[in-house]
Structure formats: C-alpha cells, structure tokens
C-alpha positions, 0 to 999 in steps of 0.5 A: 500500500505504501509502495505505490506513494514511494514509486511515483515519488521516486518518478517524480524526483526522476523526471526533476533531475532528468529537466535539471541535466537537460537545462544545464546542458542547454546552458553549457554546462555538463556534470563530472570531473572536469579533464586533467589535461589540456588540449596541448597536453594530449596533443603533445601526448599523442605526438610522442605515441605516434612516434613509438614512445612507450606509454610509461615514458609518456606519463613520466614528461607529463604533470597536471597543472591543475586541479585536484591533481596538480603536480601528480602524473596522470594515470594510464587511462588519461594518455591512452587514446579513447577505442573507437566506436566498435572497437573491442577493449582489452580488459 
C-alpha cells in the first residue's frame, strides 16, 4: 500500500533531475570531473605515441597543472587514446 506513494515519488524526483541535466546542458554546462589535461597536453601526448614512445615514458614528461591533481602524473587511462566506436577493449 505504501509502495505505490514511494514509486511515483521516486518518478517524480526522476523526471526533476532528468529537466535539471537537460537545462544545464542547454546552458553549457555538463556534470563530472572536469579533464586533467589540456588540449596541448594530449596533443603533445599523442605526438610522442605516434612516434613509438612507450606509454610509461609518456606519463613520466607529463604533470597536471591543475586541479585536484596538480603536480601528480596522470594515470594510464588519461594518455591512452579513447577505442573507437566498435572497437573491442582489452580488459
């Protein structure tokens, strides 16, 4: 008997946050961790890699300027280029 109230206020809430992100989007804004590279940053990333130098070396001459990070190296997953789409990952 209770479920019913919890279930439509749960859609409720849903559908707000839905036209929140939706609004925020609109304006420019989008949610998450901002990047921990610039964009020269991964330019100069991925001209090292296309010249064959190994990943390990590559976050060894890169540091974060900024944000939570900074002074840090970045890990993998920041220097590795994104798989395209239909491309497998190795996990």
């Amino acid at each position: 008997m209770l479920a019913a109230p919890s279930g439509a206020e749960r859609t409720y809430t849903r559908e707000r946050t839905l036209e929140g992100q939706e609004s925020a989007h609109k304006r420019g804004r989008t949610g998450g961790r901002p990047p921990s590279l610039d964009a020269d940053e991964i330019e100069y990333a991925l001209a090292l890699r296309s010249k064959g130098t190994p990943m390990k070396e590559i976050r060894q001459t890169l540091v974060i300027t900024k944000g939570k990070h900074k002074g840090k190296r970045p890990s993998r997953r920041c220097t590795a280029p994104s798989p395209k789409p239909g491309e497998e990952t190795a996990a």
